[in-house]
Structures are given as C-alpha cells and as structure tokens.
N, C-alpha and C positions, 0 to 999 in steps of 0.2 A: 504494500500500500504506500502510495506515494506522498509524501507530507502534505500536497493539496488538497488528497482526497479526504487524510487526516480532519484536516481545516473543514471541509467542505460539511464532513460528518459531525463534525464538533458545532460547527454554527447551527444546524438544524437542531441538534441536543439543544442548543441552548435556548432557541428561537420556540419550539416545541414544546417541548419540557419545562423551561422556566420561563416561558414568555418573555425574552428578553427580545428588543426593537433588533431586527435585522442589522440595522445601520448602525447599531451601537457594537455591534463583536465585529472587532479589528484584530488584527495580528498584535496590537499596542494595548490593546483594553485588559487591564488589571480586572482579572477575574473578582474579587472581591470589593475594589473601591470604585469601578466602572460600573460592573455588570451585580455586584450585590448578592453575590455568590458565597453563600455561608459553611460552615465546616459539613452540617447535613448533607448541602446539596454536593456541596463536593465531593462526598461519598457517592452520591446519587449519579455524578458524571462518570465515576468511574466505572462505577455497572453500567452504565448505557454502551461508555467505551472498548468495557469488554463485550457487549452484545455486538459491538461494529466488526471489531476486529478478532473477536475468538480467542484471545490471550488475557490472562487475568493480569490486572494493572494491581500492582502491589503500592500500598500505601506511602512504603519509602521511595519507589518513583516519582511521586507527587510532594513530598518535602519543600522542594526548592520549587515549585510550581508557582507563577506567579499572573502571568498574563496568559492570553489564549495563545499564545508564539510556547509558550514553554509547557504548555499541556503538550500541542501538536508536536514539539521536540520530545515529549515522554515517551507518549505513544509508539513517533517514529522509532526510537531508540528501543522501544519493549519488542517492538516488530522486527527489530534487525537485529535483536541478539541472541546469539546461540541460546536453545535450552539448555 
C-alpha cells in the first residue's frame, strides 16, 4: 500500500467516522489540536487502520504520532516491515 493510498484511507476514517470537515485533514493537521482527536478515538483509528490494511497497529507505533503525515508514516512503516 502506497503512503497515498494510506492518506486516502485515513481521510475517509476521519471524514466518516468522526465527522471531521474534509478540508480540514491535511498532511499538516495535528490530529489532536486540528482535528480534536482524543486518546479514545485514537484507539478507534487504529482498529479502522487495521480493518484497511490487515496488520495490527501496535500502540507503540503511534507514540510519536502526531499529525495525519505521521499516522500515514506509521502505517506505511507497519506495512513495510518484516514480520
């Protein structure tokens, strides 16, 4: 999966799921102080995350998670590393 498609998958999560304005999820929008994205819901991305891509996203993946640029760098990263 190519980090677009990543993005692509992640904006409808968010657009979907938490009703957040299309126009507001940027590659720059801070999940939390943008888009109002709480420690719940961020759990809640990650199960969606794993329903997109079929790899479970471990919660120390998302540690350093900050903006939607470094969910779709998680992902990419959980998808391109050896089991």
């Amino acid at each position: 999966m190519k980090k677009e498609e990543i993005y692509e998958a992640l904006k409808k999560i968010l657009v979907e799921l938490f009703e957040i304005d299309a126009a507001k999820v940027t590659p720059q929008a801070n999940l939390y102080a943008d888009l109002e994205i709480d420690s719940i819901d961020a759990v809640d991305l990650a199960i969606q995350m794993h329903s997109v891509t079929g790899k479970r996203l471990a919660p120390e993946d998302f540690k350093q998670v900050r903006t939607v640029q470094d969910v779709v760098d998680a992902v990419h990263r959980v998808l391109h590393t050896p089991s």
